[in-house]
Kinemage of the C-alpha trace (Angstrom):
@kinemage 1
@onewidth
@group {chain A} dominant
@subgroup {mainchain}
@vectorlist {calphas} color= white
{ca unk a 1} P -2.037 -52.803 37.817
{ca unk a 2} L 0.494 -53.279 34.569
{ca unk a 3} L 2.015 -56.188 33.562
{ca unk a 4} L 3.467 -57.195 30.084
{ca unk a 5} L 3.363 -60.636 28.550
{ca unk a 6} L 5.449 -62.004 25.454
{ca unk a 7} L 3.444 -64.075 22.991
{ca unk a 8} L 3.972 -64.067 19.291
{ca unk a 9} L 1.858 -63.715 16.049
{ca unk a 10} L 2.539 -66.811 13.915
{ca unk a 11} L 3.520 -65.714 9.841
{ca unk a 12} L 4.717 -67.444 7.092
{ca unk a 13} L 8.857 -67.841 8.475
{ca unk a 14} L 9.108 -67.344 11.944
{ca unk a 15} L 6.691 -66.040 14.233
{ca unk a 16} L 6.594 -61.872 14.718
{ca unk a 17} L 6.923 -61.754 18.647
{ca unk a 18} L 4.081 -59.652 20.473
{ca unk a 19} L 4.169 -57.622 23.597
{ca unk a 20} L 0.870 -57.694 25.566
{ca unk a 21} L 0.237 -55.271 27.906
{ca unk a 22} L -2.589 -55.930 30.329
{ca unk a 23} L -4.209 -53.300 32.567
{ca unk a 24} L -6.832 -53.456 35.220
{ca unk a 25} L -8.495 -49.945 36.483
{ca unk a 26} L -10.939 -48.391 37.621
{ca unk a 27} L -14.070 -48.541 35.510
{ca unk a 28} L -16.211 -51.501 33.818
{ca unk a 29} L -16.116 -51.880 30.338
{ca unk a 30} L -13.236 -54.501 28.196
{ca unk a 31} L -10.696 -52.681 25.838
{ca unk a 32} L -8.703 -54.786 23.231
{ca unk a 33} L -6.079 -52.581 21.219
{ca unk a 34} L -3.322 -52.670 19.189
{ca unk a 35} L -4.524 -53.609 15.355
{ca unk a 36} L -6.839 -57.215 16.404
{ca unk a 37} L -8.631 -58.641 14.550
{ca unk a 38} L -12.309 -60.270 15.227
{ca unk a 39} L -10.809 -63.470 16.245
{ca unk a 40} L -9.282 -61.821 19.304
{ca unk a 41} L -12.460 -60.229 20.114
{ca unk a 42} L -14.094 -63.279 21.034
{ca unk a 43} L -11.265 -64.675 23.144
{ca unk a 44} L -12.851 -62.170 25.711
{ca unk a 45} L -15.780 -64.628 25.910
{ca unk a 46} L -14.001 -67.945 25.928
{ca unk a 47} L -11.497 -66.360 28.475
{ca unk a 48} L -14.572 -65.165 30.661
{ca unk a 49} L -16.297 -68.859 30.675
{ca unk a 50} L -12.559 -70.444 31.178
{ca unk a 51} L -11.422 -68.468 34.275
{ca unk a 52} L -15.170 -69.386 36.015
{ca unk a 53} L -15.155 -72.554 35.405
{ca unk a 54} L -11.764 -72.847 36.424
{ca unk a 55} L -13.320 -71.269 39.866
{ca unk a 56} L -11.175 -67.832 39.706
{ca unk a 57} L -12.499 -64.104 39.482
{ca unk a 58} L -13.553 -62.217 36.919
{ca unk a 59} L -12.418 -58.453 37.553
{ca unk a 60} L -15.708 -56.129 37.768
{ca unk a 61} L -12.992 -53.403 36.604
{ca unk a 62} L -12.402 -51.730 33.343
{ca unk a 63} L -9.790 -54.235 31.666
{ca unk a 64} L -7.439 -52.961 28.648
{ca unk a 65} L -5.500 -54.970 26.531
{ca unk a 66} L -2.823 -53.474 24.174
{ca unk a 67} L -1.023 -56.155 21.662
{ca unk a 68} L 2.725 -54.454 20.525
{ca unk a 69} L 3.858 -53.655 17.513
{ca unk a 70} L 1.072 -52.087 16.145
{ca unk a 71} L 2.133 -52.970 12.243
{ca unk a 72} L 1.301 -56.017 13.075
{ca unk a 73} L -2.245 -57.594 12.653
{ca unk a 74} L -2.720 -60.112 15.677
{ca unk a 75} L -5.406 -62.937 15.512
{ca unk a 76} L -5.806 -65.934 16.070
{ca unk a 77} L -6.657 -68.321 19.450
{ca unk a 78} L -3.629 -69.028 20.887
{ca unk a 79} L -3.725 -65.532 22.707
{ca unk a 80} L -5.929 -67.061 25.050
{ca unk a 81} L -3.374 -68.293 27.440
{ca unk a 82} L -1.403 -64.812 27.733
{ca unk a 83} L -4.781 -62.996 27.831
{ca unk a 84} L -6.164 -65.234 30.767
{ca unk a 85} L -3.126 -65.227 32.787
{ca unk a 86} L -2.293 -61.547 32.336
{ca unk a 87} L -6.140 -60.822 33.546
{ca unk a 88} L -5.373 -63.174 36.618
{ca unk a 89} L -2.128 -61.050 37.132
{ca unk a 90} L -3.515 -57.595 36.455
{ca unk a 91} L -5.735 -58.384 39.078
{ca unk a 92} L -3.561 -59.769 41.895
{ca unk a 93} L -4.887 -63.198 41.765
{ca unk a 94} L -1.756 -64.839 40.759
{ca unk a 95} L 1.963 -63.829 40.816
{ca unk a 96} L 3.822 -62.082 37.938
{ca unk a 97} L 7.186 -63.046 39.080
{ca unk a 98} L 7.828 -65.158 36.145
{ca unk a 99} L 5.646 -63.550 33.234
{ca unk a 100} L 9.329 -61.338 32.815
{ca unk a 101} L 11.159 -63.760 30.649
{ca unk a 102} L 8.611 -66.100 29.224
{ca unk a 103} L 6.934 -66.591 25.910
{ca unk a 104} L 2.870 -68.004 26.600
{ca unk a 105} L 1.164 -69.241 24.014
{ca unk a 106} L -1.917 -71.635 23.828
{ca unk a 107} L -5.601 -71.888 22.783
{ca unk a 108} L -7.565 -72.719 25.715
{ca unk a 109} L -10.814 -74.783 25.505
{ca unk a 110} L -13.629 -73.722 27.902
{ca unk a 111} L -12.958 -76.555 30.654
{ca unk a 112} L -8.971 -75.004 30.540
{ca unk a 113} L -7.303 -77.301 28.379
{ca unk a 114} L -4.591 -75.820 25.905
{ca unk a 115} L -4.718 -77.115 22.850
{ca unk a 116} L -0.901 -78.251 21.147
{ca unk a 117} L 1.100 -76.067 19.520
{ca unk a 118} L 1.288 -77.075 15.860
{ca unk a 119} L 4.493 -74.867 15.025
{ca unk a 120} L 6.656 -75.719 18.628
{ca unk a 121} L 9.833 -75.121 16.665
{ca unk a 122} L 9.729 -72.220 14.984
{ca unk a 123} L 8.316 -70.632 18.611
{ca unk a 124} L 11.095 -72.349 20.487
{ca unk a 125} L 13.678 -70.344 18.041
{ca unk a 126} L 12.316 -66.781 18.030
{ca unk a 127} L 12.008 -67.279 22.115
{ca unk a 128} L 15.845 -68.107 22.118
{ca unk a 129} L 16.588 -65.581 19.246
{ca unk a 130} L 14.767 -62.672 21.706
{ca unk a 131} L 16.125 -64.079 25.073
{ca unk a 132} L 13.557 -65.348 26.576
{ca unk a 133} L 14.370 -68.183 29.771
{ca unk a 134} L 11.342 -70.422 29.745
{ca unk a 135} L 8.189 -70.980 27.184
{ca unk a 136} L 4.782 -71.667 28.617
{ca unk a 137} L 2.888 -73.879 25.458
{ca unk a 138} L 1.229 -77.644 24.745
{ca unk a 139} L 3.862 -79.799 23.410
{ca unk a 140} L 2.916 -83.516 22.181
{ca unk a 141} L 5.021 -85.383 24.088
{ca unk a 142} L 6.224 -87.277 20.847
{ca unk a 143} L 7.816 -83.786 20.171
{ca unk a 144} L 8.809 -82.905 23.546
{ca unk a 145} L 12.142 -85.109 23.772
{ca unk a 146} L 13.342 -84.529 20.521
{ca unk a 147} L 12.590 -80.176 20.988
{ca unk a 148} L 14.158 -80.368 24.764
{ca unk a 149} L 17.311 -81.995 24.107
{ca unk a 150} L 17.687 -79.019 20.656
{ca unk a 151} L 16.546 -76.296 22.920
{ca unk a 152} L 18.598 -77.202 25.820
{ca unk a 153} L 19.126 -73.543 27.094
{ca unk a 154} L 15.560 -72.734 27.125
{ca unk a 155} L 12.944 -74.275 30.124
{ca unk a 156} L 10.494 -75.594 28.223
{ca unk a 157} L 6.969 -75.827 30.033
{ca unk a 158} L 4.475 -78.038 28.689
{ca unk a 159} L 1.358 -77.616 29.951
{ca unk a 160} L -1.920 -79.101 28.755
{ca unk a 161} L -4.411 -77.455 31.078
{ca unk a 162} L -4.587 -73.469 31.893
{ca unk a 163} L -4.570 -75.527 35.772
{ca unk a 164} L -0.848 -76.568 35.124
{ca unk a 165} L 0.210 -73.196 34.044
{ca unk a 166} L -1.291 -71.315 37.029
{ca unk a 167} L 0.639 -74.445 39.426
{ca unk a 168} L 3.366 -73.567 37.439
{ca unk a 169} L 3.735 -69.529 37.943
{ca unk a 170} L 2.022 -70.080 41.531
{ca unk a 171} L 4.522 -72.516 42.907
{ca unk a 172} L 7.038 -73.772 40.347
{ca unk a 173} L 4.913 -76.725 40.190
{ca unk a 174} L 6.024 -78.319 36.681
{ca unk a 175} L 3.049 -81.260 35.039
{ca unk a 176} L 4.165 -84.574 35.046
{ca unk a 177} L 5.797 -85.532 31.601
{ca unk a 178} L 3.084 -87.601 29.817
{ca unk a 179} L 4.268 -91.001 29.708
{ca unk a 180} L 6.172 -91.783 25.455
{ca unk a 181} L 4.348 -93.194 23.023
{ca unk a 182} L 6.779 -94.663 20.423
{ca unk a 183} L 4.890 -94.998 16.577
{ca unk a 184} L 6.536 -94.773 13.437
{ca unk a 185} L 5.021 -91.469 13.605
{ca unk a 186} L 7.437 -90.689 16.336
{ca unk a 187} L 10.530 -91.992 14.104
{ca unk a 188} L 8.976 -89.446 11.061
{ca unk a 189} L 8.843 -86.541 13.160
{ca unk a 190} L 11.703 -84.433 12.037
{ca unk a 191} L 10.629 -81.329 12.607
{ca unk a 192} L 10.495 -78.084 10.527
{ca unk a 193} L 12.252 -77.040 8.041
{ca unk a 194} L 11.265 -73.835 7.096
């Protein structure tokens, strides 16, 4: 099965967006293309120890992965979110109904949680400058106020586990909103201005 994901590749202004395709057939070997880089190639083994001990199936298929545009070198491990769910999807272990119109992105740790995103507003902006409905990421939640209320007209999902995002696509399940911290960090935090 086909399905597409929309990620980005993080550059100097704002992040070039990506188009990963993700397809499970018949066969048993692991395909990455699209101009990776090495960093991407061991995602494949993070992802693998992730989705087991997160208690979900690795496909015994062959799996191929194609990152869009090709100009555009891709690396880095914040594909590991859009890689793990699109394998889950591929496969029919979760539903695709809302991969469509969302941007994913997210470095998972081997027990599934996502690291933050340490550029949330420059992502936020190409997601609303492409159209996209909802982005799937780890947002502090000293950020999270201050980026909602800006990007009003997108859903903003923060997750901080690959757990919550799977609730999330499953069953519209959205995590609980980690409680605020208020620091003078907090009052500092004006964003980017790039």
């Amino acid at each position: 099965m086909l399905i597409r994901i929309h990620t980005v590749q993080p550059s100097v202004l704002l992040p070039v967006p990506v188009l990963l395709e993700v397809n499970i057939s018949r066969g048993i070997k692991f395909h990455l293309s699209g101009n990776v880089h090495t960093s991407i190639k061991e995602n494949r083994q993070r992802i693998y120890a992730t989705l087991k001990n997160e208690g979900w199936h690795w496909p015994g298929q062959r799996i191929t992965l194609n990152f869009r545009p090709l100009e555009v070198l891709k690396k880095g491990s914040h594909y590991d979110l859009p890689m793990a769910l699109g394998i889950l999807g591929a496969s029919g272990q979760i539903s695709t109904e809302l991969l469509n119109n969302t941007l994913f992105y997210g470095a998972v740790q081997l027990d599934g949680t996502i690291e933050p995103c340490k550029d949330a507003q420059n992502l936020l902006e190409i997601a609303y400058r492409e159209g996209r409905q909802r982005v799937v990421l780890h947002i502090p939640a000293r950020q999270m106020r201050r980026l909602s209320a800006e990007y009003h007209m997108l859903e903003i999902v923060s997750i901080s586990t690959l757990g919550e995002a799977i609730a999330y696509l499953q069953r519209g399940i959205l995590p609980e909103a980690a409680p605020q911290e208020h620091s003078d960090e907090e009052v500092n935090d004006y964003g980017c201005f790039s």
